[in-house]
C-alpha positions, -999 to +999 in steps of 0.1 A: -090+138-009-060+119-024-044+154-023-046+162+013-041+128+025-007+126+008+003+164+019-013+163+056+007+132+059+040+152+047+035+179+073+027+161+101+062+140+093+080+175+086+066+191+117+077+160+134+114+160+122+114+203+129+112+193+168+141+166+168+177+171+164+189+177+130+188+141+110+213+127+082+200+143+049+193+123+018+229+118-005+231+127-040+235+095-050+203+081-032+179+110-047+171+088-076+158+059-053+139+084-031+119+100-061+113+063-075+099+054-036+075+083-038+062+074-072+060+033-061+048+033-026+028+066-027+017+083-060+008+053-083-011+036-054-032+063-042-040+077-077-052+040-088-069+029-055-095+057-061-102+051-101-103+015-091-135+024-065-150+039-089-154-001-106-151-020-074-164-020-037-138-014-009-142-045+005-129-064-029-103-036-029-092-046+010-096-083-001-067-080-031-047-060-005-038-091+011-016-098-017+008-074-006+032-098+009+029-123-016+047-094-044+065-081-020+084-121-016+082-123-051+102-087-059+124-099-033+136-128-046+140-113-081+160-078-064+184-101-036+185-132-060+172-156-035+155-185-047+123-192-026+120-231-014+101-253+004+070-230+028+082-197+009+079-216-027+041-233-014+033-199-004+039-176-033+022-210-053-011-212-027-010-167-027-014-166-066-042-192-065-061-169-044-051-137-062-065-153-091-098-169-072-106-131-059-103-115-092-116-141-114-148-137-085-147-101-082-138-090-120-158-115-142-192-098-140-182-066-164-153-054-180-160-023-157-152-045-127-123-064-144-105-027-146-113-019-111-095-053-101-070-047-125-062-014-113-058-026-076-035-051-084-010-030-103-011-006-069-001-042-051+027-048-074+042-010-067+038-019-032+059-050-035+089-036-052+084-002-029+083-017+004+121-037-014+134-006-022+127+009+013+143-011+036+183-001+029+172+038+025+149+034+062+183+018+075+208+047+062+183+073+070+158+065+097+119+065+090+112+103+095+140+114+068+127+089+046+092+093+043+087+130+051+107+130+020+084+103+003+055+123+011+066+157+001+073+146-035+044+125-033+023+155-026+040+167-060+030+136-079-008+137-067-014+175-069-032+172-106-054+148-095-061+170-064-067+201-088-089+183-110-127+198-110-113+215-075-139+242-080-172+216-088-166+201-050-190+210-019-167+217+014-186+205+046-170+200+077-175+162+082-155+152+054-127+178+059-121+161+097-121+128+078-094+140+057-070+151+081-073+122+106-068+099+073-037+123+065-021+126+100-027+093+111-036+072+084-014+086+062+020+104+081+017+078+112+010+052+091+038+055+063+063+060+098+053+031+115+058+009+081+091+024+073+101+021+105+094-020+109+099-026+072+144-014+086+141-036+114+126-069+106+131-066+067+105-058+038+089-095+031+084-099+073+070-064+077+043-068+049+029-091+073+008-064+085-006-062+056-029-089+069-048-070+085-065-049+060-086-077+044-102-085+077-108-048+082-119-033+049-146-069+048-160-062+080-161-022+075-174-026+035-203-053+048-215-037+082-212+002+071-215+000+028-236-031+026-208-043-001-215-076-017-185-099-017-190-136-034-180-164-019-153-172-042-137-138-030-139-150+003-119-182-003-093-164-024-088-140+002-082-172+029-059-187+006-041-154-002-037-147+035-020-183+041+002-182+011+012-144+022+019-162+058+041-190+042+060-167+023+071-140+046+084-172+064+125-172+069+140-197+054+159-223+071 
């Protein structure tokens, strides 16, 4: 699944950049940046997110997503040397609190669930420094360059997880259309849209939508998986939320 997501994404993007006028190709000297970019924002994640499911229901995993923006401040601050203060500082503060509340609440029945939690937060961390290292590349390049190069060494990075018991899986069509709407749109769209907002407001403000996916994965995980999310959860994900709103606030 990982692997078609990943390389249905890259087509659709490739296809896409075929039909418009010839774009400004990737310099030597940012080939290195673009290879680490596929590995942060695209191979790393999606190879963890799917090991971490395996200890952890998606509606935890949508839950710790909301810390997106919280590491993607923090990177940012570390990268452009800008000290946080006042509502940026409160919010990276009040965004680990509930970082910690969800996976203290989520990861403290079993080691097994621990690993899931841990796993999901490392993708979160690539995300922070990926969506950092993406906004000067989006702005040299445009969004369509960028990540239908992302994706196509991503597909690379993926492919021997994609290969692995390839022969032990049932095809049906079902989950075949599932695939490719995930990898056109979820996936291609997706990546395009977030490129192209993190190079015009700037990485910490366009992680913002990152907001989103708590909301959504709870009330998908509950209504359709019957997933059981603790209260504790809950409040971490409320106080994640807020201290991801603080700190993708400019400062004045």
């Amino acid at each position: 699944m990982t692997l078609g997501r990943v390389s249905l994404g890259a087509l659709v993007l490739w296809l896409f950049r075929a039909l418009r006028p010839p774009g400004r190709s990737i310099e030597r000297q940012d080939r290195g940046r673009l290879i680490l970019l596929s590995v942060l924002w695209v191979g790393i994640p999606f190879t963890l997110f799917p090991l971490a499911q395996e200890h952890i229901n998606s509606a935890v995993t949508g839950l710790l997503n909301g810390a997106v923006p919280v590491f993607v401040a923090i990177v940012s601050t570390v990268l452009l040397k800008v000290a946080p203060r006042g509502v940026q500082l409160a919010g990276i503060a009040i965004g680990f609190a509930g970082i910690l509340l969800i996976s203290i609440s989520s990861g403290g029945g079993d080691a097994s669930e621990a690993q899931g939690v841990l796993l999901v937060l490392a993708a979160t961390v690539c995300y922070g420094f990926a969506i950092n290292l993406a906004a000067p590349l989006q702005a040299k390049y445009g969004a369509v360059v960028l990540m239908s190069g992302v994706l196509g060494l991503a597909s690379l990075w993926v492919l021997p997880l994609g290969l692995w018991n390839l022969g032990d899986n049932e095809w049906s069509a079902g989950p075949i259309l599932s695939v490719v709407f995930l990898g056109a749109v979820g996936t291609g769209a997706a990546y395009w849209i977030m490129s192209t907002l993190v190079g015009r407001v700037g990485g910490i403000r366009a992680s913002f939508i990152t907001y989103l996916i708590p909301v959504v994965s709870l009330v998908l995980g509950i209504v359709f998986r019957d997933d059981i999310v603790s209260v504790g959860a809950l409040a971490g994900a409320v106080l994640t939320i807020a201290g991801a709103f603080l700190a993708s606030r400019r400062q004045s």
